[in-house]
C-alpha positions in Angstrom: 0.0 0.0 0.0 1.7 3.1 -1.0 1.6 6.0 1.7 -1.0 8.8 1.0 -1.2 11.9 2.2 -3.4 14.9 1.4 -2.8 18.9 2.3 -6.4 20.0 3.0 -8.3 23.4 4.1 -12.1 22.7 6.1 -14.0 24.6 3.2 -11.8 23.4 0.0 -14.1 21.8 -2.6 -11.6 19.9 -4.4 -10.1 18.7 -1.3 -13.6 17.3 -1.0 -13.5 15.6 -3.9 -9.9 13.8 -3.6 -11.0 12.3 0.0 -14.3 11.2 -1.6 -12.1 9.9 -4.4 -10.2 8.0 -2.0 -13.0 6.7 -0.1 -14.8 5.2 -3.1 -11.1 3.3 -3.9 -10.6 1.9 -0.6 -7.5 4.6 -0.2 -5.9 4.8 3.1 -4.5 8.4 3.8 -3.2 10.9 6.4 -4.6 14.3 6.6 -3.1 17.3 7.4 -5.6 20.4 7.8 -3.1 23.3 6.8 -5.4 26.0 7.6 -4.6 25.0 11.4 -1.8 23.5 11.2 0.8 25.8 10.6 4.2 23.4 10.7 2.2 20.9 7.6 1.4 24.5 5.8 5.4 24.8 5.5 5.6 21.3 5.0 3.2 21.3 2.5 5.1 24.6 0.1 8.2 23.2 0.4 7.1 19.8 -1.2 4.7 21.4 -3.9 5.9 24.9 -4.2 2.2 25.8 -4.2 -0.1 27.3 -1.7 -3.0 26.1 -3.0 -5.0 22.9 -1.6 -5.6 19.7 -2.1 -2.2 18.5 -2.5 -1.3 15.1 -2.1 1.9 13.4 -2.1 1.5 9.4 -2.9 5.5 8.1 -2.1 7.3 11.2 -3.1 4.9 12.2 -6.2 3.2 15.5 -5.7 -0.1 16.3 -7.4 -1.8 19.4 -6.8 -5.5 20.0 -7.0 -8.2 17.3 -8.1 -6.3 15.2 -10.8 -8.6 12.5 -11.0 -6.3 10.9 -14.0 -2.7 11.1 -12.7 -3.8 10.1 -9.0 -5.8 7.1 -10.7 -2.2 6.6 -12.3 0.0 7.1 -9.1 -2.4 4.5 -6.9 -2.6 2.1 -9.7 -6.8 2.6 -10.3 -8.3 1.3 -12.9 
């Protein structure tokens, strides 16, 4: 199982989207609510350079925003 996890924000619609993404593919993940957390924010821009949420990092691969394709690609879905 590869190791999931996803920068999130309570009121982000695509964030949404990945975790119910995730749910219907039976994908484990950790969250980390950036807009609370302020040491997973930094963690968060120094992996994706980007500010802006969801990103998730599957084993090193970053993806930012809802990109149903390439995280179907990363986790193997067909």
């Amino acid at each position: 199982m590869k190791k999931v996890t996803i920068y999130t924000t309570p009121t982000c619609v695509y964030c949404k989207m990945t975790k119910a993404f995730f749910k219907e593919h039976n994908v484990s993940y950790e969250e980390k609510n950036v807009a609370e957390d302020a040491d997973a924010r930094r963690e968060m821009i120094e992996r994706s350079g980007q500010m802006g949420v969801p990103v998730v990092d599957i084993d090193g691969d970053v993806s930012v925003g809802f990109d149903k394709e390439r995280l179907s690609r990363l986790l193997n879905i067909k």
